[in-house]
C-alpha positions, 0 to 999 in steps of 0.5 A: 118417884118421877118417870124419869128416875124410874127409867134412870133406875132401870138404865142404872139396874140393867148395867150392872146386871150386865156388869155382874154377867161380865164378871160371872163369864171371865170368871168360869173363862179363868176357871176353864182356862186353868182346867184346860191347861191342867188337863193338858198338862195331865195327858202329856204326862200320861203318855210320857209314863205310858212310853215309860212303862212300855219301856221297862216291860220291854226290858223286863221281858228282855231279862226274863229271857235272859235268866231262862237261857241262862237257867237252861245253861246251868241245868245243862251243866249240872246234869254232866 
């Protein structure tokens, strides 16, 4: 081989370890995009169930109080 075809091998070997390189980083930048997007998509459901669940103890607490009053009420009813 002469000196110039190893230097055009080398030219020819660098671009498409570049290329490969390339490929590699949009591949991982898909990757990330798509994690991102379902992690983002994972918070904005955690706290719509966190309101949700904030809710329902709010009402469940509100009926307990409720059924305690009433409760009392037929105690004091059955003890006249």
């Amino acid at each position: 081989m002469t000196e110039q075809n190893i230097a055009e091998l080398r030219y020819w070997l660098d671009i498409a370890i570049k290329a490969i390189i390339g490929v590699v980083i949009s591949v991982v930048g898909l990757d990330y995009k798509a994690m991102k997007n379902s992690l983002t998509e994972l918070e904005h459901t955690k706290y719509s169930l966190t309101a949700e669940v904030t809710y329902l103890r709010r009402n469940l607490s509100t009926i307990e109080n409720r059924l305690e009053r009433i409760d009392s009420k037929i105690d004091k009813a059955l003890e006249k």
